[in-house]
Backbone bond lengths (Angstrom), bond angles and torsions (degrees), N, CA, C in turn:
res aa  C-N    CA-C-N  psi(-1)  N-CA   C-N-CA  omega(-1)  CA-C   N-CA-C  phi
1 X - - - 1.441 - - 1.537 107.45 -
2 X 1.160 112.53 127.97 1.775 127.35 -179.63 1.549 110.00 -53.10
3 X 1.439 125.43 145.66 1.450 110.64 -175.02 1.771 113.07 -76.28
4 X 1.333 108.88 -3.20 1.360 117.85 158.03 1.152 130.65 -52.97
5 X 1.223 124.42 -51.40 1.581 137.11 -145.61 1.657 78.71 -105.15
6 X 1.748 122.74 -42.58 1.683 102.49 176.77 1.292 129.33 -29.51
7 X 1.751 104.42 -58.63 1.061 125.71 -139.89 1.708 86.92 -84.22
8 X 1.605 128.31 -34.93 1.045 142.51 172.88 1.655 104.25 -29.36
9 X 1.584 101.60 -80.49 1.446 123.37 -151.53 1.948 87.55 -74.05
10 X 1.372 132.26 -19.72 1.524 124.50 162.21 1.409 100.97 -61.50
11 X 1.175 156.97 -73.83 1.007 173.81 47.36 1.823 94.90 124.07
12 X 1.601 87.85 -88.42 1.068 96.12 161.38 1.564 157.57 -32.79
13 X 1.720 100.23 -45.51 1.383 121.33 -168.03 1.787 91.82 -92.14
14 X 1.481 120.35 -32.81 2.053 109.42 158.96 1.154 132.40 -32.27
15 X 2.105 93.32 -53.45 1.302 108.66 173.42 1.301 145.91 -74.37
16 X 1.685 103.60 4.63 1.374 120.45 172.92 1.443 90.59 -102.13
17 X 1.545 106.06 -42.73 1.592 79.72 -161.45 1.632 127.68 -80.96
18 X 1.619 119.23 4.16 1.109 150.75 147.27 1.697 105.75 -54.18
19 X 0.879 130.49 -65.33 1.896 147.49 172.13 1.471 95.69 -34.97
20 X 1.502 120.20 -65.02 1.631 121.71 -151.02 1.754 88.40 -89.47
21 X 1.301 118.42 -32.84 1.768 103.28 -178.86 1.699 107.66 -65.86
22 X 1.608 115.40 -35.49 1.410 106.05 161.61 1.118 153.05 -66.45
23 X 1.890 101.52 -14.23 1.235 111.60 158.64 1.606 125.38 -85.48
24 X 1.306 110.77 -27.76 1.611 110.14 172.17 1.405 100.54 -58.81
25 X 1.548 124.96 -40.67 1.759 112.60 -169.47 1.685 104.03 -62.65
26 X 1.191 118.08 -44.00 1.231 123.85 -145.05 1.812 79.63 -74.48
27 X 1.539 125.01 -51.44 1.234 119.29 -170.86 1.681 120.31 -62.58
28 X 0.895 91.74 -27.96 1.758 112.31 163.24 1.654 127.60 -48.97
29 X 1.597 95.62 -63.22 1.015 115.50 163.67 1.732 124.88 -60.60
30 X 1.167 130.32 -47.52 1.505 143.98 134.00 1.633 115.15 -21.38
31 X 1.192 133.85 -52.04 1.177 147.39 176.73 1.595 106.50 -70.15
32 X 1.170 109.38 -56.44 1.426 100.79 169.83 1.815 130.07 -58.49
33 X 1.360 97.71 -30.89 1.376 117.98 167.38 1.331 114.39 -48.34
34 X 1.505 122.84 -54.96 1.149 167.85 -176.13 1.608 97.98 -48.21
35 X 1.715 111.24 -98.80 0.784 138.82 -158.88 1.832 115.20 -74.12
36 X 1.454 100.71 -46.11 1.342 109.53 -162.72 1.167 125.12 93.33
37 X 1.183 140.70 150.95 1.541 131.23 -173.28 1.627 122.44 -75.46
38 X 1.427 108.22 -2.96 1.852 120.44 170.56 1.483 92.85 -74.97
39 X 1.816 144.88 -32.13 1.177 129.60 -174.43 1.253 107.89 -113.52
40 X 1.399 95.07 164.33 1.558 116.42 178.17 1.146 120.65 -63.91
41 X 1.234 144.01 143.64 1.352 152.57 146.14 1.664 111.78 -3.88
42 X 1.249 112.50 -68.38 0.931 112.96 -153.06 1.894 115.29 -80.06
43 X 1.141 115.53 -6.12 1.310 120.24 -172.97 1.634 101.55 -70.53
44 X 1.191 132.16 -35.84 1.174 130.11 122.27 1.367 119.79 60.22
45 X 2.035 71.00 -114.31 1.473 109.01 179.31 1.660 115.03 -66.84
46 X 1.706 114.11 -23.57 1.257 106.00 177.75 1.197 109.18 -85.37
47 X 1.182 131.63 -18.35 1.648 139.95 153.66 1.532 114.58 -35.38
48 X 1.058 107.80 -59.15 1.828 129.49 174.82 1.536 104.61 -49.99
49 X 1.206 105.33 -61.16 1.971 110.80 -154.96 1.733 67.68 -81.12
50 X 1.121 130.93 -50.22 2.007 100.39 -164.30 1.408 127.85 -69.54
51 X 1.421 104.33 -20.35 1.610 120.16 165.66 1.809 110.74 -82.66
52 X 1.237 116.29 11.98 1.184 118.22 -171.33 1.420 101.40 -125.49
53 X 1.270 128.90 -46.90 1.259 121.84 175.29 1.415 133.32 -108.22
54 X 1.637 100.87 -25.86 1.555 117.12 146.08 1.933 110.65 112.17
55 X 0.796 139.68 -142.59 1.449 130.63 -167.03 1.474 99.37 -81.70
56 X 1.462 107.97 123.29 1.274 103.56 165.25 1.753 99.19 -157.97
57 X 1.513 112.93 174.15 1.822 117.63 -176.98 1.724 107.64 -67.94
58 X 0.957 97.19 159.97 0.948 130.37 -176.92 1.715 116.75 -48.99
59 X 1.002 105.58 -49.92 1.724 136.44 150.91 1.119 124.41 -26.53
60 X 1.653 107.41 -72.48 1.398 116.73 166.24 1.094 117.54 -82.41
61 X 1.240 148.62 20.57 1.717 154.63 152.52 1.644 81.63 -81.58
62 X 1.204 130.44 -92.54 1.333 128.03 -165.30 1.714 122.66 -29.87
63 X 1.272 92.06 -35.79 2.229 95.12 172.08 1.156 107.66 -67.71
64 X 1.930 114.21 -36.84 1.788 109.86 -144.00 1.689 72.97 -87.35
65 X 1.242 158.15 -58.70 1.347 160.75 -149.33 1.439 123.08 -70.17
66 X 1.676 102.50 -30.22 1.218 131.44 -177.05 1.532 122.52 56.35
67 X 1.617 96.03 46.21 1.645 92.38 176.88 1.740 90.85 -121.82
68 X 1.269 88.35 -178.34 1.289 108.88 165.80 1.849 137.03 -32.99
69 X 0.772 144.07 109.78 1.625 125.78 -179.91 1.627 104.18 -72.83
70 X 1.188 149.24 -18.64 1.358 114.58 176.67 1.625 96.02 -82.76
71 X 1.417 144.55 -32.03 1.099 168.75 -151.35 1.957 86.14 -65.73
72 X 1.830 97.03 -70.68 1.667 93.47 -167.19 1.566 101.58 -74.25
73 X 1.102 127.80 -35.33 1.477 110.26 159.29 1.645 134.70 -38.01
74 X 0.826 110.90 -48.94 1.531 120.12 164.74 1.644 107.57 -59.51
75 X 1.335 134.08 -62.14 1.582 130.35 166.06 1.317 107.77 -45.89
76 X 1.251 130.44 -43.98 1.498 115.78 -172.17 1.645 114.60 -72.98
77 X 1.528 114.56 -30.87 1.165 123.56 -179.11 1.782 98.32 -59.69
78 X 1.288 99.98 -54.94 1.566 91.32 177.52 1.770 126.36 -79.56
79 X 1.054 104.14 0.61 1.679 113.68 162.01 1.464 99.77 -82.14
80 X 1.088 132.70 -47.66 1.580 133.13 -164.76 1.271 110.54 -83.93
81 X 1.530 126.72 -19.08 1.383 136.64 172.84 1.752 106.69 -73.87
82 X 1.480 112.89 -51.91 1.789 101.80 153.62 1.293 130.30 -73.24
83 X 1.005 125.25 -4.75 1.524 129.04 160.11 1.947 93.19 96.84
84 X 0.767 121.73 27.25 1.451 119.88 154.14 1.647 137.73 -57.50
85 X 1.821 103.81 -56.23 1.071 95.70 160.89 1.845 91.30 -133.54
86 X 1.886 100.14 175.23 1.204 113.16 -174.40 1.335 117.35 -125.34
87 X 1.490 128.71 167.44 1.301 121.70 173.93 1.567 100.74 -123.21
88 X 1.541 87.96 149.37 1.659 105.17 -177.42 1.496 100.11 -143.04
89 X 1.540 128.89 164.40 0.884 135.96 -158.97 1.674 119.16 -110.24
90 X 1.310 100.78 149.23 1.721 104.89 -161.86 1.444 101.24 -78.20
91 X 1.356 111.16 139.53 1.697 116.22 -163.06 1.567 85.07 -93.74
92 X 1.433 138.21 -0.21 1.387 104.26 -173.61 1.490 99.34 -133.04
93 X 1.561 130.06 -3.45 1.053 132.47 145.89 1.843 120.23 -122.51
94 X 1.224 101.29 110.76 1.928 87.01 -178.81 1.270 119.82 -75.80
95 X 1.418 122.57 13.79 1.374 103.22 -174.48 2.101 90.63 -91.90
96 X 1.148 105.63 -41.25 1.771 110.90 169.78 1.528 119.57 -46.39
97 X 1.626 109.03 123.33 0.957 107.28 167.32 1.902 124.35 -104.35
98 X 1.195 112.66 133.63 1.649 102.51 171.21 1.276 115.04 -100.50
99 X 1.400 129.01 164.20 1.239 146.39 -115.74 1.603 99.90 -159.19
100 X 1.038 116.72 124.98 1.567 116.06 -176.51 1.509 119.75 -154.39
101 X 1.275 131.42 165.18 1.126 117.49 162.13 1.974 137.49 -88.27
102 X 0.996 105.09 144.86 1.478 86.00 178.71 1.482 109.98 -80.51
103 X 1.385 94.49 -175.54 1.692 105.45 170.79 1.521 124.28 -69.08
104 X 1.460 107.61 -29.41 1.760 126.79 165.12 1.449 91.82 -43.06
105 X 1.790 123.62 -74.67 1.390 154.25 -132.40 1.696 87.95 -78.08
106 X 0.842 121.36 -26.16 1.606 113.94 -150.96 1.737 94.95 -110.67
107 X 1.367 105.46 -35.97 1.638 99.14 159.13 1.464 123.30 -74.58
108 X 0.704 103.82 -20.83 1.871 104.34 -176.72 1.332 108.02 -81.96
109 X 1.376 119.20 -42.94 1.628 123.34 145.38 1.248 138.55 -19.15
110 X 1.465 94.22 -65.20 1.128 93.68 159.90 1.243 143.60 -73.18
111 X 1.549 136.97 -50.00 1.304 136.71 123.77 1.537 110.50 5.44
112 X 0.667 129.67 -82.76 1.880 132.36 165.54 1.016 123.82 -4.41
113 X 1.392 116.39 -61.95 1.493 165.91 -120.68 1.876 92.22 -120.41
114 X 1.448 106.97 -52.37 1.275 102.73 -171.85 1.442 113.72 -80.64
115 X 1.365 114.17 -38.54 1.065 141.98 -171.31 1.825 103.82 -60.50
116 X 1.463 108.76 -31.90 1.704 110.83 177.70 1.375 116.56 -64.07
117 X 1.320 116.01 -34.51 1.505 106.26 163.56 1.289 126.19 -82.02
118 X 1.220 121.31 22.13 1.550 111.89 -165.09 1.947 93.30 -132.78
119 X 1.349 95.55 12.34 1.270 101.64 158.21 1.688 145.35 -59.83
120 X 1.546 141.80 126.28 1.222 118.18 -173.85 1.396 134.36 -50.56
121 X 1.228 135.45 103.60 1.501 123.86 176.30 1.336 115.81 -78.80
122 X 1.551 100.29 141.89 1.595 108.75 168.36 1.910 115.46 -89.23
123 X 1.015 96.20 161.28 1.413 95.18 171.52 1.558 127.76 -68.05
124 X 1.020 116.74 162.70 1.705 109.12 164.24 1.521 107.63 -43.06
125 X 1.553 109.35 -56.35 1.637 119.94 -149.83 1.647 106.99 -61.53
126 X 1.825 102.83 -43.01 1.165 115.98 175.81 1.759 113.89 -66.69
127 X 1.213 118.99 -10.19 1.445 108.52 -178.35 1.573 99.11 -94.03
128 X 1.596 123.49 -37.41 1.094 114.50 179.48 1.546 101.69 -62.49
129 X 1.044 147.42 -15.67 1.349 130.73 -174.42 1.734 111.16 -77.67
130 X 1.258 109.99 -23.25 1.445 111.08 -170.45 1.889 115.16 -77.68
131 X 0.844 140.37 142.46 1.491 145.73 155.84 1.044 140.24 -102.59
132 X 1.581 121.10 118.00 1.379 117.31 -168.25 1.487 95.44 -104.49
């Protein structure tokens, strides 16, 4: 490889990796919006996939999110302990429970949500200055 195209594809691979460190802040920042600093990060994201696909177990929040199920069990217990989201019962098996958001949960979401674009941006020049 030419010392051109090196310095190219370095170049490059900063500028993504500058891109994805600005999106974890900005998602970070959103989450906190979200959550508040008593919750985790990640309830979040199960906030997101549940406002996105809508009442479903407990189970399948954990595949679509890709964490753990005792992991999203524990977040939901504490989403459902602020009254964010709720559980209601499966009309075609009762021992299943589904999982949803409330109306509290679904505003604060949003707020979140709105609040991510209204975030400070840096410049190009200023991101090239930073080093990971």
């Amino acid at each position: 490889m030419s010392q051109k195209r090196v310095l190219l594809v370095a170049r490059v691979g900063g500028g993504l990796q500058a891109l994805l460190a600005g999106a974890r802040a900005v998602t970070a920042a959103a989450a906190a919006d979200f959550a508040g600093s008593s919750l985790q990060p990640a309830t979040f994201h199960i906030a997101r996939w549940l406002d996105a696909h809508g009442p479903a177990r407990s189970n399948d929040v954990a595949l679509g999110v890709g964490m753990d199920k005792s992991a999203v069990s524990r977040l939901l217990k504490e989403l459902e302990t602020r009254r964010l989201v709720q559980r209601g019962d499966d009309d075609t098996d009762k021992r299943a429970k589904f999982v949803s958001l409330t109306a509290m949960g679904r505003k604060r979401l949003q707020r979140a949500l709105a609040g991510k674009g209204q975030r400070p941006r840096r410049t190009p020049r200023q991101l090239r200055r930073r080093r990971f």
